[in-house]
C-alpha positions in Angstrom: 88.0 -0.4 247.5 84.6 -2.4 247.6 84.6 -5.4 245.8 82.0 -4.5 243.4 84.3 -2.0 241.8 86.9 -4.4 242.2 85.1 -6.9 239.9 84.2 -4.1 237.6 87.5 -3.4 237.1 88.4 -6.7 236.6 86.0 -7.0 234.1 87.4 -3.9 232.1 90.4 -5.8 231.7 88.5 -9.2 231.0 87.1 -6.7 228.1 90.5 -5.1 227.3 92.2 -8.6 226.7 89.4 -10.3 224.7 89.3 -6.7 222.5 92.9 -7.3 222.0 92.4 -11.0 220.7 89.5 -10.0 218.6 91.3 -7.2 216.7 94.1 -10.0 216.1 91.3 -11.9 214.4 90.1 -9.3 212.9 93.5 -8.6 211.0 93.9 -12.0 210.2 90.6 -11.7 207.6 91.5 -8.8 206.7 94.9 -9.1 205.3 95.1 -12.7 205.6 98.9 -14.3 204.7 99.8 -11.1 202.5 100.4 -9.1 205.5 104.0 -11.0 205.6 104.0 -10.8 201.4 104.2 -7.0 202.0 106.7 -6.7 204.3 108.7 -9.0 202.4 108.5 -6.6 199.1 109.3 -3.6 200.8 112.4 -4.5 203.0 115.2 -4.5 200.8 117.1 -1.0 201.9 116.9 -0.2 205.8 115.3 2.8 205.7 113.0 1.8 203.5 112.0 -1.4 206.1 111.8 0.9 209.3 108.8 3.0 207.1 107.2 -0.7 206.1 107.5 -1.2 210.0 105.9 1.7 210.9 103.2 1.4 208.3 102.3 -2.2 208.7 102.1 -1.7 212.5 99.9 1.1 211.7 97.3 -0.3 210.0 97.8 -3.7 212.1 97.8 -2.2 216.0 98.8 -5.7 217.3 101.5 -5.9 218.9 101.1 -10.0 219.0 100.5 -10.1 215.8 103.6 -8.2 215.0 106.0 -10.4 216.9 104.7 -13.4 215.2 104.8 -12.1 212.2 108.4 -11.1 213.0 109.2 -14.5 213.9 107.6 -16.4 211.0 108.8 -14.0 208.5 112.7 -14.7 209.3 111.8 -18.6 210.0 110.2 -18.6 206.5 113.9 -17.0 205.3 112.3 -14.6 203.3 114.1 -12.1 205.5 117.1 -11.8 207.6 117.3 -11.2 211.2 119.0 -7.7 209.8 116.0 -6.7 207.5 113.2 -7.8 210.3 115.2 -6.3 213.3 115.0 -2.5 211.3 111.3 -3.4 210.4 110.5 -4.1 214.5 112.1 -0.6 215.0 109.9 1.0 212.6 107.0 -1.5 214.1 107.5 0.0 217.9 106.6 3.1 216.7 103.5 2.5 215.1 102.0 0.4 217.7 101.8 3.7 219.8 99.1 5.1 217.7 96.5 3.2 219.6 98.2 4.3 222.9 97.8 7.9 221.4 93.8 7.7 220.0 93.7 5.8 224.0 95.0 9.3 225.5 92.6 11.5 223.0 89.5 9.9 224.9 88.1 7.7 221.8 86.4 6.1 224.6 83.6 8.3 223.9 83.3 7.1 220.6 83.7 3.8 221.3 79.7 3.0 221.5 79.8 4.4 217.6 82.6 2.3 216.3 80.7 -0.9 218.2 77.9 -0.2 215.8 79.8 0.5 212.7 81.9 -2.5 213.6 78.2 -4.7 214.2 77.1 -3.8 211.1 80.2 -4.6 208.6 80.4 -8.0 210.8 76.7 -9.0 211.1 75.1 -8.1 207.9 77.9 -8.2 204.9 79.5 -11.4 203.8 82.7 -10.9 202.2 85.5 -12.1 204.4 87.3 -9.3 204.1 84.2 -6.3 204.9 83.6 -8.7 208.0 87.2 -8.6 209.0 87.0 -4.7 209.1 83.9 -5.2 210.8 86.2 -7.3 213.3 88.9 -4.6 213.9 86.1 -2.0 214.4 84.4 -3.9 216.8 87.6 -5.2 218.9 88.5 -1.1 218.8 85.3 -0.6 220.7 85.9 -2.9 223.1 89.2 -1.9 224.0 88.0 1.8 224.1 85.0 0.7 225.9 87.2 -0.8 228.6 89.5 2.3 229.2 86.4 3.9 229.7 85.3 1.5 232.2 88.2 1.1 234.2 88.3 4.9 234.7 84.5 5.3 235.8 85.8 2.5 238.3 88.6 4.0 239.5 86.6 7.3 239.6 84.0 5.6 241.6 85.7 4.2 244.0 87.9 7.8 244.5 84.7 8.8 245.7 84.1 6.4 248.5 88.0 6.4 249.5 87.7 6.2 253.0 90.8 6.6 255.8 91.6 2.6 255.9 91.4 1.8 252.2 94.5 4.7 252.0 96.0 3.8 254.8 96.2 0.1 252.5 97.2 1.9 249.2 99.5 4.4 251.0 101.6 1.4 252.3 101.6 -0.5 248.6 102.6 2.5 246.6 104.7 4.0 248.7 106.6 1.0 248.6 107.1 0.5 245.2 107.4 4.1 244.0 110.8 4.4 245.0 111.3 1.2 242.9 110.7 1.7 239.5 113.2 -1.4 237.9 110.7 -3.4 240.2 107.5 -1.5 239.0 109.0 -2.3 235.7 109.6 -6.2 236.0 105.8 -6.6 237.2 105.0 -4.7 233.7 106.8 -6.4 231.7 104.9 -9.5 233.8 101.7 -8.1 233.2 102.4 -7.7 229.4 103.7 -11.3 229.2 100.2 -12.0 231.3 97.8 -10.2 228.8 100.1 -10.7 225.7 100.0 -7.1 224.6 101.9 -3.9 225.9 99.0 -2.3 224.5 96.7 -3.9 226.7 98.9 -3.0 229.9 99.7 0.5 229.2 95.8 1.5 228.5 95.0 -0.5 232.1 97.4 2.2 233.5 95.4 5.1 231.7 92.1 3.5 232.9 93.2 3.2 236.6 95.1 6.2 236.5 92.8 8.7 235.4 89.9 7.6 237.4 92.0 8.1 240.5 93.3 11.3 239.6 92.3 14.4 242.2 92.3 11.9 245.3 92.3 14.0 248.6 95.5 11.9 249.4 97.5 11.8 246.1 100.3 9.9 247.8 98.0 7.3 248.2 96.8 7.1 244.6 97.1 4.1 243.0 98.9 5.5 239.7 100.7 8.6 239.2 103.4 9.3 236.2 106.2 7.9 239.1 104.3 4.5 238.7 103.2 5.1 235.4 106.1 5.7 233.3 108.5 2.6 234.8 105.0 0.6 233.9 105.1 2.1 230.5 108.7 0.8 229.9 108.2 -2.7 231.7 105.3 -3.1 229.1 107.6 -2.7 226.3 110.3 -4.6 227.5 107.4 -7.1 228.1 106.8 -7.5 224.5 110.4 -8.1 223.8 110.2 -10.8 226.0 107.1 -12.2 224.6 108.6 -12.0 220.8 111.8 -14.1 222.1 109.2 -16.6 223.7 107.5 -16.9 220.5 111.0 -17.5 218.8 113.2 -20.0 220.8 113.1 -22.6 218.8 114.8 -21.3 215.5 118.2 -20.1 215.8 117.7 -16.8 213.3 114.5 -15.9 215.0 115.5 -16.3 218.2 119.1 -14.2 217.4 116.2 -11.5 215.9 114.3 -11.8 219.0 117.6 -11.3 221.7 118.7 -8.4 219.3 114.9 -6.5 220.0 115.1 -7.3 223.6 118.8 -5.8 224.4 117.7 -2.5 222.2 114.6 -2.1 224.4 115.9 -3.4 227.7 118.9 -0.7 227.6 116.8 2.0 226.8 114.3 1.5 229.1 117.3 0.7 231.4 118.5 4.5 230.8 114.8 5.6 231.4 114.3 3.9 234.7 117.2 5.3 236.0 116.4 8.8 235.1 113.0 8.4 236.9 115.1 6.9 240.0 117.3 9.5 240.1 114.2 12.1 239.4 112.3 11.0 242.3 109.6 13.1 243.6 110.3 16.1 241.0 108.5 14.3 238.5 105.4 16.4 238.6 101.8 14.9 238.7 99.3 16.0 236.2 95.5 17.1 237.9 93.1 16.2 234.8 92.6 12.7 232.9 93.6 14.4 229.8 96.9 15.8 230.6 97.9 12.5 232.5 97.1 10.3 229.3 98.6 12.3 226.6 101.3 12.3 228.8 102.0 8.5 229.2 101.3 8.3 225.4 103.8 10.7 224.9 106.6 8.3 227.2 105.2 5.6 225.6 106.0 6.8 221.8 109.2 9.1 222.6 110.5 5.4 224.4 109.9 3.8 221.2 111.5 6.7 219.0 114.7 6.7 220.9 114.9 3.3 220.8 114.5 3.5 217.0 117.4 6.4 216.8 119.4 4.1 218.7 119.1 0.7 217.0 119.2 1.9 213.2 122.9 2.5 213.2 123.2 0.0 215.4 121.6 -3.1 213.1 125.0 -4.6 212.1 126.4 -4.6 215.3 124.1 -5.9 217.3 122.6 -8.9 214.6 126.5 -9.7 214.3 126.6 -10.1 218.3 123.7 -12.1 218.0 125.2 -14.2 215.8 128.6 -14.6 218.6 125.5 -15.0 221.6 123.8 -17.7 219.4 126.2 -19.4 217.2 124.8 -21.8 214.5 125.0 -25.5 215.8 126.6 -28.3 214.1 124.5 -30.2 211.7 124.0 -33.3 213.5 124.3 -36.6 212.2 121.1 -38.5 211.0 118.8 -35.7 212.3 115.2 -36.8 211.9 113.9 -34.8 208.3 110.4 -32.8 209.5 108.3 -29.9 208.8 110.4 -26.4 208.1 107.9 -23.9 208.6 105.1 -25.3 210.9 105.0 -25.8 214.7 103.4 -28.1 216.9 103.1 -25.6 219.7 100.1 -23.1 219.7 98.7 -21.1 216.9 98.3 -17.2 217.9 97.5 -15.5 214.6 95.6 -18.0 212.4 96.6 -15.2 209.0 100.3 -16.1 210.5 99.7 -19.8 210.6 98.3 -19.9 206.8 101.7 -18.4 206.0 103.9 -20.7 207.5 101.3 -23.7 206.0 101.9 -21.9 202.6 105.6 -22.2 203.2 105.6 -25.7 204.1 103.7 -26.6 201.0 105.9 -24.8 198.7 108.7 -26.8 200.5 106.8 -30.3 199.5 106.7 -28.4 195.7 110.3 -28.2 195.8 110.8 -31.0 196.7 108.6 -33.1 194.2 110.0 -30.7 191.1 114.1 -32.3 192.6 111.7 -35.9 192.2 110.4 -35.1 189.0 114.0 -33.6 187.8 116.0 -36.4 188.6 113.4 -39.1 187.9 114.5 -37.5 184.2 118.0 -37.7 184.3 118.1 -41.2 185.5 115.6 -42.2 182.7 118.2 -40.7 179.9 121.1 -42.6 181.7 119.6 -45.7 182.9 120.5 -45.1 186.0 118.3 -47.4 188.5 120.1 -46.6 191.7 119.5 -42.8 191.1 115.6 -44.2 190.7 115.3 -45.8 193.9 116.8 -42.8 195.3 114.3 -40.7 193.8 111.5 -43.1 195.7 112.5 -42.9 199.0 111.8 -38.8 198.7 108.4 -39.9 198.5 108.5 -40.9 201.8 109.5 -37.3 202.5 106.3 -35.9 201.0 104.1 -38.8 202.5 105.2 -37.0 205.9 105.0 -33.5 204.9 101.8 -33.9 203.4 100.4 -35.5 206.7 102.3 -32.6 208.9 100.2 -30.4 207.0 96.8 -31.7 206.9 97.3 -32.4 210.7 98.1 -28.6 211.3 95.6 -27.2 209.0 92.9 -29.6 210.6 94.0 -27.9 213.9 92.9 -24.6 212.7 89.5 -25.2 213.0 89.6 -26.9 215.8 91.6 -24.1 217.8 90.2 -21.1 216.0 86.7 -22.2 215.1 85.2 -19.6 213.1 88.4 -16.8 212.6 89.9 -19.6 210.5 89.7 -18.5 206.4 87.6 -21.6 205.4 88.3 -21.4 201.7 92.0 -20.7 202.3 92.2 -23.8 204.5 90.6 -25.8 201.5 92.5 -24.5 198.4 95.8 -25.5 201.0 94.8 -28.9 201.6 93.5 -29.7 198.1 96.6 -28.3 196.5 98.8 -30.3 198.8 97.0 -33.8 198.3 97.5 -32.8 194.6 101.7 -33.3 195.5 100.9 -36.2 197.1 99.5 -38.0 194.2 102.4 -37.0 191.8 104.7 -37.8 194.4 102.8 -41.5 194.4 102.9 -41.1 190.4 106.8 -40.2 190.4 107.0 -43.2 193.0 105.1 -46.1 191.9 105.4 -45.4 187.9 107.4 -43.1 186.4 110.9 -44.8 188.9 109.4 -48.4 188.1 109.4 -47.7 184.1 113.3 -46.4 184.9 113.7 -49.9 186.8 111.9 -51.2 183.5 113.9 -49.6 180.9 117.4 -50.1 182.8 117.1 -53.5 183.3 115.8 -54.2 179.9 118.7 -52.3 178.2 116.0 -50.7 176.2 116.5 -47.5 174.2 114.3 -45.0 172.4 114.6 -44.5 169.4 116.0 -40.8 168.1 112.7 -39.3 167.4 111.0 -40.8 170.0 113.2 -39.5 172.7 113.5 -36.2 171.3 109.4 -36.2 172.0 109.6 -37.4 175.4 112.4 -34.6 176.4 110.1 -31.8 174.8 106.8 -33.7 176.5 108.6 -34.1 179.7 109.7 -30.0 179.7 106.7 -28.8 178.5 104.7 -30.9 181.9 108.0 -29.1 184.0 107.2 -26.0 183.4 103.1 -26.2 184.2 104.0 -28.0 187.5 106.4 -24.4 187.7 103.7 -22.5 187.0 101.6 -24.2 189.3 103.6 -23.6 192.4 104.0 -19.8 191.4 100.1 -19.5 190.7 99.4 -21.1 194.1 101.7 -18.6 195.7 100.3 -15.6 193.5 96.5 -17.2 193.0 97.5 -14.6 190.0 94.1 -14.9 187.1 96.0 -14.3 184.1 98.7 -17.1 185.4 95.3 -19.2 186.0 94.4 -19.2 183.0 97.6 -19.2 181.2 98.1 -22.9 183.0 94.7 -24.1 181.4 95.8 -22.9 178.1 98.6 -24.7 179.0 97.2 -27.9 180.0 94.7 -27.9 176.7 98.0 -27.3 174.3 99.6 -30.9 176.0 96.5 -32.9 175.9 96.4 -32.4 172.3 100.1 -32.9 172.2 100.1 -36.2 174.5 97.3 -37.4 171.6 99.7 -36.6 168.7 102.7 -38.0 170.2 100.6 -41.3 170.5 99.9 -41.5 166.9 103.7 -40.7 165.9 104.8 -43.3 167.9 102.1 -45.9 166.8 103.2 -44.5 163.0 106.8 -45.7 163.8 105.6 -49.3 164.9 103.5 -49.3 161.9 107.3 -48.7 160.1 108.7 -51.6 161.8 111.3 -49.5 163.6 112.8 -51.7 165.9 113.6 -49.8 168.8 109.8 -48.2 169.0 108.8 -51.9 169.2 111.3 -52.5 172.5 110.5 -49.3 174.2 106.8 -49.5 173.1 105.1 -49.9 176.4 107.4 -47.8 178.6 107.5 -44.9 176.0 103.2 -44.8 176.0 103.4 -45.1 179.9 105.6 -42.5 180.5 103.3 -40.1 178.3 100.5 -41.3 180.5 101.7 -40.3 183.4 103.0 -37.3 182.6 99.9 -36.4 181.6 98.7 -37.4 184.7 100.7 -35.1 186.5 100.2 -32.5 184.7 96.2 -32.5 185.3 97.1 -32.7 189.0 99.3 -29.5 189.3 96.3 -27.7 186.7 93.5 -27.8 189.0 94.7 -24.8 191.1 94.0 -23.0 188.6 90.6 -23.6 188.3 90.8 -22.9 192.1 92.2 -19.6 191.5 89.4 -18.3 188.9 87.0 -18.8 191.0 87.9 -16.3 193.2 89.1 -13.9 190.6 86.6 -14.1 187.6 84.9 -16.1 185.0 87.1 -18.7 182.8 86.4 -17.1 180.1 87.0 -19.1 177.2 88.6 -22.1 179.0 86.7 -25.1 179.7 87.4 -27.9 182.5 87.7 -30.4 179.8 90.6 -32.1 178.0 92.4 -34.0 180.9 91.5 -36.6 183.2 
């Protein structure tokens, strides 16, 4: 083959990697962290998650994107490795359909979906037109590339000369009779490009440009070579998804569970085509050869669906014997759940897992807040102190985060959802401070109170309970709107935070009316009982401004104003 072709080759798979990439991009602004949200609302029976599978993978023809997703979906523990492994089954099969509009020739069409794809990107600015934009365009240039692997190929067919077959005789030959070996370079090659997609279309590319050679044992792919390929590539993508997973124990038991499915199958299949040898026929037109390696490519997928369904409990529960769950191990350092330090492949994926991690700093400044509570009503300073080192927890958290959401933009300048990234990082410094306030005020007035065997009286407590459940439930509210970014819940938490501003002021003049009585124990509690309202108030202005976040995304604040806290 003369070099020139060579390098044009080369640069169809240059162009069929980087489309790959770009689509993944392009689904990241379109669906954004709710692709996970979906999958996680519709995979409660297991038929019902091998459909979500198929229909998530459908309108998400990435199969990177799904493995990740896999993986951070279990590691989030919103699913189980039982629910994901019947939604990976349903996935496989839907990744085909790109394989499949591959084998119908949308190569022709790829020039029109560039431009469709130029225009959404180039001249709309909504994120999420400009992310369809982005899967339109990435489409054309993974059609594109087909198209110009196979004039390539077709090319070069045309100057084959006697010594260049001689050279491809000698390679082929030697590995047809090998297909576990053609296979493990596959799966090789799919590890390489990170997408079975990716390596199955360079076989349709090469393949049909070299179909009708005056020497077809010397072609360079036939269905022989083709079909072991086919099944390397998807045992390629198991092996990516258990890269991607090694870390956790549930993901990784979800990842070894995909892999032996799709390794024994594709096992079976290379046998058959061992055993088949030179019956297996070889098709004479480009059509007929690629519907055919789609066709491999989704029957492969389908049997290894009708094999694994009924199989879910075994093999998760062998999983579970392969990768037992370590010991908890004795003063093991506390650290991020949900984020990694290793490298971000889906930036929609890595908003999740952020999301996640914040929620986790939530919880854990609503167990501060809680128990902050109870050890004011009991007097209990050791609880306090307690309570203060968890801020210690969020102080780490909340720089774990900022560091990883930081990194987005500096690894993904551009495909990162700027606003997203903001609302994340405000929302999060927001916990910080009432982790500070919990901290530094609210466990030094318990100190305060417990030292100075100080009560309040009756009534006053009775006000601080109602004051201190009424700031509870907003910071509740808070966490779920942040989650949701829901506008009724938005502005249900100003309504909210307008109602206890006006409270905190009337709780101020009852207490200053009891000092005015002379009752005694108002006069020993004064200055921790008008603290404690002042803080809580504070906190309860911190956890509202997500909402204001929220509605300006989703609509006008109607009547609310941003007045009437701090």
């Amino acid at each position: 083959m003369h070099p020139p072709m060579l390098l044009t080759i080369f640069g169809g798979v240059a162009l069929l990697v980087f489309g790959v990439r770009y689509l993944r991009k392009g689904l990241d602004r379109v669906f954004g962290p709710q692709l996970g949200t979906w999958m996680q609302r519709l995979a409660a029976k297991r038929a019902r998650s091998f459909l979500a599978g198929i229909a998530v993978s459908v309108v998400a023809p990435s199969s990177t994107t799904m493995s990740l997703l896999a993986v951070q979906t279990v590691r989030s523990g919103h699913l189980t490795p039982r629910q994901m492994l019947s939604i990976m089954l349903g996935a496989n099969i839907g990744l085909t359909v790109m394989v499949l509009l591959i084998a119908i020739g949308m190569q022709e069409m790829a020039p029109i979906i560039i431009l469709f794809g130029v225009a959404l990107f180039q001249f709309t600015r909504g994120n999420r037109s400009r992310g369809i934009g982005q899967v339109l365009l990435a489409l054309g240039f993974i059609f594109l590339a087909i198209g110009i692997m196979g004039d390539a190929a077709a090319a070069a067919r045309e100057s084959w000369d006697e010594s260049e077959a001689g050279v491809w005789s000698v390679i082929i030959r030697s590995l047809r009779p090998q297909p576990f070996l053609l296979a493990a370079f596959a799966a090789l090659m799919a590890l390489a490009l990170q997408s079975s997609t990716a390596t199955i279309g360079l076989v349709i590319g090469l393949g049909a440009g070299l179909l009708g050679q005056p020497d077809t044992s010397a072609a360079a792919v036939d269905l022989r070579v083709a079909i072991p390929i086919v099944l390397g590539a998807n045992v390629g993508l198991a092996i990516t998804t258990l890269l991607v997973a090694w870390r956790q124990i549930e993901p990784r038991r979800l990842a070894l569970g995909n892999l032996l499915l799709k390794a024994g199958v594709a096992a079976l299949g290379l046998l058959i085509v061992k055993l088949a040898g030179e019956v297996i026929p070889q098709p004479d037109t480009f059509k007929s050869f690629a519907l055919t390696i789609a066709a491999v490519h989704t029957g492969y997928n389908v049997l290894v669906a009708l094999v694994g369904l009924p199989l879910v409990e075994p093999v998760t529960n062998l999983m579970e014997r392969v990768v037992p769950t370590p010991p908890p191990r004795a003063g093991a350092a506390f650290g991020p759940r949900y984020i990694t330090p290793g490298r971000i492949g889906s930036v929609a994926l890595a908003m999740g897992q952020s999301l996640q991690e914040i929620t986790h700093v939530s919880e854990i400044i609503r167990s501060m807040l809680r128990d902050m509570w109870t050890a004011m009503k009991t007097n209990d300073e050791k609880a306090a102190r307690e309570v203060s080192v968890r801020d210690d927890k969020v102080d780490l958290l909340y720089r774990e985060i900022t560091r990883f959401l930081t990194r987005l933009a500096a690894d993904d300048a551009g495909d990162y959802d700027a606003d997203e990234q903001m609302k994340q990082l405000r929302y999060v410094a927001e916990l910080e401070t009432i982790g500070d306030i919990i901290d530094k005020n609210l466990c030094d007035l318990v100190v305060k109170k417990t030292r100075l065997r100080a009560e309040f009286s009756g009534e006053g407590a009775d006000e601080l309970e109602d004051f201190y459940q009424k700031v509870s439930e907003n910071v509740v509210i808070a966490e779920t709107l942040f989650t949701t970014r829901d506008h009724d819940l938005a502005l249900q938490l100003l309504r909210h935070k307008e109602r206890i501003d006006r409270y905190e002021r009337d709780l101020r003049d009852r207490h200053f009316i009891r000092l005015n009585a002379g009752l005694a124990e108002a006069h020993e509690t004064s200055a921790i009982h008008l603290d404690l309202l002042t803080h809580l108030k504070r906190i309860n202005s911190c956890v509202t401004h997500v909402a204001y976040a929220t509605l300006q995304d989703t609509g006008p604040r109607d009547t609310i104003a941003p007045g009437g806290g701090e």
